[in-house]
N, C-alpha and C positions, 0 to 999 in steps of 0.2 A: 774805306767805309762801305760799308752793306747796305743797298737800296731799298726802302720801304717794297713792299709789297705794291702790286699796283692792277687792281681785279682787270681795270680795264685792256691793259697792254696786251694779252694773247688776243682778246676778240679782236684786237685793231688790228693789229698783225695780220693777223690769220685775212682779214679783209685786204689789205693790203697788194699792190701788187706788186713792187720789187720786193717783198720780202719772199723767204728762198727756206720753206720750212724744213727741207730735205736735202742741203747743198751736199749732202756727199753723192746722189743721185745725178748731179751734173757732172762729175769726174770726170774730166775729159772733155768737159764740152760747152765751156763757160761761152766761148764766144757763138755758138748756136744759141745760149739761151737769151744775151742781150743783141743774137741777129745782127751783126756787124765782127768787125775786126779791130776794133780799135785795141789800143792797148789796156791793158788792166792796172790797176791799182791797187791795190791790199792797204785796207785802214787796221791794224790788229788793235782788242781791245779798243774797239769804235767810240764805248759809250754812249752819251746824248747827241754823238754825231754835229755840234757845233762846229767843228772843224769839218768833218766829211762833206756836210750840206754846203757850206762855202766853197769846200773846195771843189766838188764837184760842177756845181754853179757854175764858176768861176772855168773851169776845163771839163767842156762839152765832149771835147775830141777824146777823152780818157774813158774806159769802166773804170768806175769804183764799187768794190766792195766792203765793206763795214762789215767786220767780225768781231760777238761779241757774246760771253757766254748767257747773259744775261738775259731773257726777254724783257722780263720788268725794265732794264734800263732802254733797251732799244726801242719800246713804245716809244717811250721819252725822242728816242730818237728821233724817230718817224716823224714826230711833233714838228719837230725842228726840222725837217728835210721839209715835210710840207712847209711850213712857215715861209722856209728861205724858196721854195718853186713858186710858192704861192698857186693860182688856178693851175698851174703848167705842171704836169704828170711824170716826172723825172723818167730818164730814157736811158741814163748814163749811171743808174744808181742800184744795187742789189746790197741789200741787209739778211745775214746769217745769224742762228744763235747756234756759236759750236765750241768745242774745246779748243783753242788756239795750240796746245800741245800735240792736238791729233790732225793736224791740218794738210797732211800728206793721204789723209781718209777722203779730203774735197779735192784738192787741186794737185793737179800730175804736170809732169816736166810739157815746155814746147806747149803751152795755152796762152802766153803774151803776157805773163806779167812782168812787168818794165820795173815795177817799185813799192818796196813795200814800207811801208809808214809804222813805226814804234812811237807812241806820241805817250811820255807823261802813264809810262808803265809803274805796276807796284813794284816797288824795289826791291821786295823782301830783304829786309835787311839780317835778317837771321843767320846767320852761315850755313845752317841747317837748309836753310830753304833756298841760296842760291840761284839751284837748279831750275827754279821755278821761274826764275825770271825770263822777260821775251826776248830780252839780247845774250840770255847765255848762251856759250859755245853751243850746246845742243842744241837749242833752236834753231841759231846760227845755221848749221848745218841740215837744219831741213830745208830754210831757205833755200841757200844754196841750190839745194837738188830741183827749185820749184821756177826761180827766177830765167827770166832769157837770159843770154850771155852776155846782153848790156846792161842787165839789171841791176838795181841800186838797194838800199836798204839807207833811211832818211828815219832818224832817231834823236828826240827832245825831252829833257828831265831837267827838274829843278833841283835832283838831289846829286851832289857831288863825289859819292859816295860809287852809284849809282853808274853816274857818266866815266868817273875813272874806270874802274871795273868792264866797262862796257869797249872802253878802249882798247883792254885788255883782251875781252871776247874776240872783239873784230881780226884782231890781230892773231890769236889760236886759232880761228876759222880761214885761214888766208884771204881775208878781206883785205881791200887796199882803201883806208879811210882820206879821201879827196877834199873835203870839208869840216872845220873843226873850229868851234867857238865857246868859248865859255860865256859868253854874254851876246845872245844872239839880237839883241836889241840894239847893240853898240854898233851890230854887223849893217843894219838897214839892208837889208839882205832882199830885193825884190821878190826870188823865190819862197820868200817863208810866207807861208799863210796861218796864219795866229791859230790855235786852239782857247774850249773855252779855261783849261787850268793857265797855259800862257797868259792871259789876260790879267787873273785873278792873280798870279804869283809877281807876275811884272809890277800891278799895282801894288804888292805890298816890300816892292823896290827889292825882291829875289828873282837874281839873275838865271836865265837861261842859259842850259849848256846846247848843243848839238853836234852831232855827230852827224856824216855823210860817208858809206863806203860803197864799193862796186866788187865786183867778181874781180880776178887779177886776170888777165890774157893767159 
């Protein structure tokens, strides 16, 4: 579904300060730009950032970045990052509005990112359209080239269609899948930290799949 228009969300942005209006201009040099070393995170297709805001909250010691082609939506976002810092100025948090297909344009090999997050992607279910999805082989494989070499890739959908298929992906990209649930609720899985479609699909008692793969040695 297509997000209302939303006049307010560039001038917030723009006002903003983790938002990152030119991430391919950091190329090379994410960890200069949030001044530490920590490790990275990659939220693709961020959204309203419900999950990002908590997550990052929650793991100070992490960057995360939210990537999302939208601005209209990632105002929204911002919303909710503020909401969940409350007066405290997030330090651990960078919001981009970019292509998720061109994402080898921002981030280059050997910058720390440990894990990238697929959360409750559009499934395209077209056969025609595929290719478009964020766990196809081809994406796959940009990852790949982006991730450290203990990097992970951490993927959740309600549509089973979807999760099959994505199984499929991991395994054409010589991904080694570690983790694998079709009912991630059942899992009480400490490490899962809810999204806001998680919530809304659990309450309408439709089950979570997930996926967890790593590079192979």
């Amino acid at each position: 579904m297509r997000i209302r228009k939303k006049t307010w969300a560039r001038p917030e942005l723009s006002a903003c300060s983790y938002f990152i209006a030119e991430p391919q201009a950091h190329r090379g040099n994410w960890m200069t730009c949030f001044g530490n070393k920590r490790p990275i995170y990659l939220d693709l297709g961020c959204g309203k950032c419900v999950f990002l805001a908590g997550a990052a909250r929650q793991n100070r010691e992490v960057n995360w970045i939210g990537i999302d082609i939208s601005c209209d939506i990632l105002g929204v976002g911002r919303r909710n990052i503020a909401a969940a810092y409350g007066d405290e100025e997030p330090d651990n948090i960078a919001l981009c509005s970019y292509n998720i297909e061109r994402l080898q344009d921002v981030f280059s090999a050997g910058e720390g990112i440990r894990r990238i997050y697929v959360n409750f992607c559009n499934p395209w279910p077209c056969a025609r359209a595929h290719k478009r999805r964020l766990t196809h082989t081809r994406q796959l494989e940009t990852y790949k080239t982006l991730l450290d070499p203990d990097g992970e890739i951490w993927f959740k959908t309600d549509n089973n269609d979807l999760y099959l298929a994505t199984k499929r992906y991991f395994a054409e990209a010589g991904l080694e899948i570690f983790f694998d649930s079709q009912d991630l609720l059942a899992e009480r899985d400490p490490e899962n930290l809810t999204t806001e479609h998680e919530q809304m699909f659990s309450a309408q008692g439709i089950k979570i799949k997930a996926l967890r793969a790593r590079l192979k040695p």
